[in-house]
N, C-alpha and C positions, 0 to 999 in steps of 0.2 A: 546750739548745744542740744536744743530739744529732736532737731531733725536728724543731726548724729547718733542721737540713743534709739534713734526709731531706726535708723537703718541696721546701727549694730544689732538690735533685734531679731529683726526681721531675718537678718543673717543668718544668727546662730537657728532662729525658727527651722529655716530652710536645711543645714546642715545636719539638725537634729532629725528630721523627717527625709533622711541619706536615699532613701529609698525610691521618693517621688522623685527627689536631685536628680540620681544616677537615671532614672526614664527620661525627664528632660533634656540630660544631656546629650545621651545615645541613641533617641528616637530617629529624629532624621541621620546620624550614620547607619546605624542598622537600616533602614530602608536603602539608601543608597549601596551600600552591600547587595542589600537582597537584589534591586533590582540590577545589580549589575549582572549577578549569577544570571539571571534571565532574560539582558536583553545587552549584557557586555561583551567583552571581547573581541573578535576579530569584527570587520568592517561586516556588515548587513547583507547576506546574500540568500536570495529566495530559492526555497524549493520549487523543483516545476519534477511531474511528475509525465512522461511524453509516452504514449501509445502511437506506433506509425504501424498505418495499414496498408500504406503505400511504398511500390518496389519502386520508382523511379529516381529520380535526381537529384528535382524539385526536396520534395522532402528532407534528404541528405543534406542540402545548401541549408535549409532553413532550421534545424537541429544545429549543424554547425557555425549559424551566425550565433543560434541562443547561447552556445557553449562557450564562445567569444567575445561575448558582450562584456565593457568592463564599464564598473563605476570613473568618476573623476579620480582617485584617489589609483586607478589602476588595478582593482581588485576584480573578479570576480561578480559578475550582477546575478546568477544562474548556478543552482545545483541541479543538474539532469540527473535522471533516473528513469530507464528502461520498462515499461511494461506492455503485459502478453496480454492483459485481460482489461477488460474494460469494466467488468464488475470490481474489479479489486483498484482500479486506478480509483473510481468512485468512492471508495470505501475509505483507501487512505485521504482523498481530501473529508469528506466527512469528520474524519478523525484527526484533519490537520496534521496529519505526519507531512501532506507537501501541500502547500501556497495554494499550487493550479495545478491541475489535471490538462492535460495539452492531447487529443487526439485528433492526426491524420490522415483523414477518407483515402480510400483506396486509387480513387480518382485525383488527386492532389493533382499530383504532377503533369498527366494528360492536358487536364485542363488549362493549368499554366503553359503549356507547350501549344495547344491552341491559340491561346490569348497570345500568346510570339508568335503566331503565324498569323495574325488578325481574320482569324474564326471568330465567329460572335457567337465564341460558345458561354457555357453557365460559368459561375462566378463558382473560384476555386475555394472552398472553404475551410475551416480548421475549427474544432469544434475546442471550448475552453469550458472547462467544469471548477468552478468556486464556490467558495461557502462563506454567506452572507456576515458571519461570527467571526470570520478569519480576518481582520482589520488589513493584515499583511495582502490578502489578494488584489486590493485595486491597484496597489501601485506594481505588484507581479503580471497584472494583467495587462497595465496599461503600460509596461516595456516590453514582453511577450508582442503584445497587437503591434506592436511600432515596427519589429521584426519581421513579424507576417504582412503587414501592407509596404513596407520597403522590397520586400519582394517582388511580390503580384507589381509595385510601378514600374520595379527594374525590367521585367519583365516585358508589360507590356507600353516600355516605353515612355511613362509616363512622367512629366513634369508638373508639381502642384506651380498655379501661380501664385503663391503665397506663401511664405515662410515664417519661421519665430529663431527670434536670436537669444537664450537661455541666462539669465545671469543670477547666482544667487545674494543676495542682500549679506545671509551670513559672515562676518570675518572667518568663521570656526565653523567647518563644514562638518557635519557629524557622521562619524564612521559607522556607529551601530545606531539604535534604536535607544540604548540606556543616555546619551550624550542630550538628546532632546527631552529626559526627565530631570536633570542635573539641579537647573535653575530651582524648579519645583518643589523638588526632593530637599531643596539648603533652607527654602521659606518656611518649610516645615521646622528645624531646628526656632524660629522667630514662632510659629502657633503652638509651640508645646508650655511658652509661658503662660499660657491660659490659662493652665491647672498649677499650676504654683502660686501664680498672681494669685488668683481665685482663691484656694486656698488659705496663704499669708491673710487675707480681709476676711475669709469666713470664721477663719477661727477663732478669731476673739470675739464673735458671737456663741461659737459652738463650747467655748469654755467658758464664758460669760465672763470673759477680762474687759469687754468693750466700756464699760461702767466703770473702770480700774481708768484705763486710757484718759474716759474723759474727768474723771477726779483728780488726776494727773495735769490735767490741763497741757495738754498733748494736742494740738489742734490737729484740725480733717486735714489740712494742707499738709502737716508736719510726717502725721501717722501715712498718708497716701504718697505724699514723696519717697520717702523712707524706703517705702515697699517698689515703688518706680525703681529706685536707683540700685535695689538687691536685684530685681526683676531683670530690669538689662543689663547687669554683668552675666548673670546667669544667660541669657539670649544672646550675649555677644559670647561668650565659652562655648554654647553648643553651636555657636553659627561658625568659629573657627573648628570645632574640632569637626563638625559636617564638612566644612571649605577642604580640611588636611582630608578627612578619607576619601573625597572625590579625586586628590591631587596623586593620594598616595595608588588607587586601584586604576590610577591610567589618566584619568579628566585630563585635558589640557584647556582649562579658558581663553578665550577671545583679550578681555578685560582684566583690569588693576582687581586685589581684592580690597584696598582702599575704599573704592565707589562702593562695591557691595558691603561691608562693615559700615560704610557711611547710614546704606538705607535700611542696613540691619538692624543701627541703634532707633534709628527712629520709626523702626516699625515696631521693636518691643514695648517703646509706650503706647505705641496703638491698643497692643496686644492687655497691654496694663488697664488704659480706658474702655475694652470692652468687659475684660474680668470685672471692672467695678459694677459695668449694668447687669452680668451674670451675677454676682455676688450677693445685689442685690436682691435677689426671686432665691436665696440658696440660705438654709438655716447650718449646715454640716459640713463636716469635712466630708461625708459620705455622700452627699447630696451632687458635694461636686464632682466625687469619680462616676457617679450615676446618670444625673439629669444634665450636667455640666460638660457630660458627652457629647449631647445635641449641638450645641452650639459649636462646638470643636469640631464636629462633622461636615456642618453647615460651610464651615467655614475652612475647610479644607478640600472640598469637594466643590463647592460654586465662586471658588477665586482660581481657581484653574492650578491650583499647585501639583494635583495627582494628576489629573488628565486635562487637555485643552475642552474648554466651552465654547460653541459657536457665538458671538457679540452682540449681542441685540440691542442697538441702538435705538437709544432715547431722543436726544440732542445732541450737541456738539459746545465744547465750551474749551477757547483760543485753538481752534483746529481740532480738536482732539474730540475723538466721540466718547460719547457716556453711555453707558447701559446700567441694567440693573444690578449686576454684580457688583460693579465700581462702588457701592454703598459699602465694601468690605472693603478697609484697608488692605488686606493679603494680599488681595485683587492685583492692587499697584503694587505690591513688592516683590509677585512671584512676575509681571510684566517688567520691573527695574531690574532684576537679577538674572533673565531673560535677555534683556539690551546689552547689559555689561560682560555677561558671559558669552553669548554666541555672536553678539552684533559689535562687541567693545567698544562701547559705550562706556564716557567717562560721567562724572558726576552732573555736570551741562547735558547730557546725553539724556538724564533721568530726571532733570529739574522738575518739570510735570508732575511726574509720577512721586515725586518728594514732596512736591508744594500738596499734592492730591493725599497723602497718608497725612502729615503734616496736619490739612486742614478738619480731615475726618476725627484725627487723634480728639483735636479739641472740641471736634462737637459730641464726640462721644462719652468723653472726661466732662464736661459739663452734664449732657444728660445723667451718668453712670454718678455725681457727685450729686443730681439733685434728688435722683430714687435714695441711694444709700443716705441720703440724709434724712428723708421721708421715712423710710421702712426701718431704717437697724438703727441708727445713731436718735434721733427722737424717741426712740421707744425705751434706749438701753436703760 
């Protein structure tokens, strides 16, 4: 009875306060939105920006395999675009209007035409201008070069003894750039209960009802339940309405959304047992849209939800490496939603990564249950 009037509570709390609601819910769709405007749509195709200074052949071939080139998917790998000036080819990569700058020495072709006649003449070169800012240029550059030494071997005959046979791991091969933030973009919809969570436990210090609670005889089990169980309805509402606008703006997943609701609910209690050790160091509801930032930053940014972090392994525990991210629940839920969306991964697929938030939850809910015991509830 007691833990029913604590969650009806907590309910009406959150509904009254419409205004934090409607941000938790629409956070991760609105980004998913956003980032589709900028990196959705058609299949991923790099600018290359080409100066040729060479009248021969050679050049001609090698302009027209770049024009040719297609992804798996059959699209397109290459937008060419013609230039006169070499000043201005420079200018646009600077400016990112194209990936690479691609120019062809005057002697291109010559040289190749030697190298077929086994002259030991100089090595035919092509000069490539990128910009270190431009994330897009390694992988423009490193299909471009594949173009140009495919040449020069055909040319001069040449066979590598060694080869690579390509296979992607993926089930769900990504057409653009946006398809590889997807995962990321839904685990956000699970870190915006931080600030509600957070909120729902500050405030009954910030209105000094916490002294009401415990004359109430309301136990810390009862009032913390309460606030879990409004918390992930709310996490699983913005985790489906993120799921629908990824489906509705084009997404297609790999995986069930089963699996991902599975590690969605129980990543919201993660999200529950950190709010409590925030809530803890937090006397206001102001305190939390302020200082309550940090750790919402922290933890959005070093669990890889916005952009991937390179792994920096600790240890290993049953196969699996640990680094120091991995102390962040998120960590595992934007790597579970990761497997299930692009690799279709079933819920055995993520057992790991579920035992891993799982067991985080509770060491975090014990810590975050002994500070708030210490700091706000002995004191009220």
């Amino acid at each position: 009875m007691k833990l029913a009037a604590s969650v009806i509570k907590s309910l009406k709390e959150n509904i009254r306060d419409w205004k934090v609601l409607v941000m938790v819910l629409v956070f991760s769709p609105f980004f998913i939105i956003l980032m589709n405007l900028f990196y959705g749509g058609e299949p991923t195709t790099y600018k290359i920006g080409i100066l040729n200074a060479d009248e021969g052949n050679a050049s001609v071939v090698l302009i027209k395999a770049l024009e040719d080139m297609k992804g798996q998917d059959g699209s397109r790998t290459f937008n060419l675009t013609d230039f006169s000036n070499q000043d201005q080819l420079k200018a646009k990569v600077r400016e990112k209007s194209i990936d690479i700058g691609i120019f062809i020495p005057r002697d291109y072709s010559d040289k190749l035409a030697e190298k077929a006649t086994g002259k030991n003449a100089g090595v035919a070169v092509v000069d490539f201008y990128g910009s270190m800012g431009n994330m897009r240029y390694t992988v423009a550059a490193i299909l471009a070069a594949d173009a140009v030494y495919r040449q020069g071997m055909e040319v001069a005959k040449i066979t590598l003894p060694s080869g690579i046979n390509e296979t992607f791991l993926e089930k769900k091969q990504p057409l653009n750039e946006f398809d590889g933030y997807v995962p990321g973009l839904i685990s956000l919809a699970v870190l915006m209960v931080l600030f509600t969570a957070s909120s729902s436990i500050v405030k009954e210090n910030d209105k000094k009802t916490l002294i009401r609670l415990k004359l109430s005889r309301l136990g810390a089990f009862d009032f913390l339940a309460g606030i879990s169980i409004v918390q992930a309805l709310l996490a699983i509402a913005a985790l489906v309405l993120s799921y629908w606008t990824a489906l509705w703006i084009g997404y297609r997943p790999a995986g069930g959304f089963s699996a991902v609701l599975a590690v969605g609910i129980i990543s919201s209690f993660s999200m529950v047992a950190i709010s409590l050790v925030v809530a803890s160091f937090l006397d206001t509801v102001f305190d939390v849209m302020t200082i309550g930032t940090f750790p919402f930053f922290i933890l959005m940014f070093f669990s890889g939800s916005m952009f991937p972090l390179p792994k920096t392994d600790m240890f290993s525990i049953g196969g699996h490496s640990f680094g120091i991210t991995d102390i962040l629940p998120l960590t595992h839920t934007a790597g579970a939603f990761n497997k299930i969306l692009n690799y279709g991964a079933g819920i055995s697929g993520v057992a790991f990564e579920i035992i891993m938030i799982t067991l985080l939850t509770v060491i975090y809910f014990v810590l975050g249950l002994a500070l708030y015991q210490k700091r706000k509830l002995s004191k009220a």
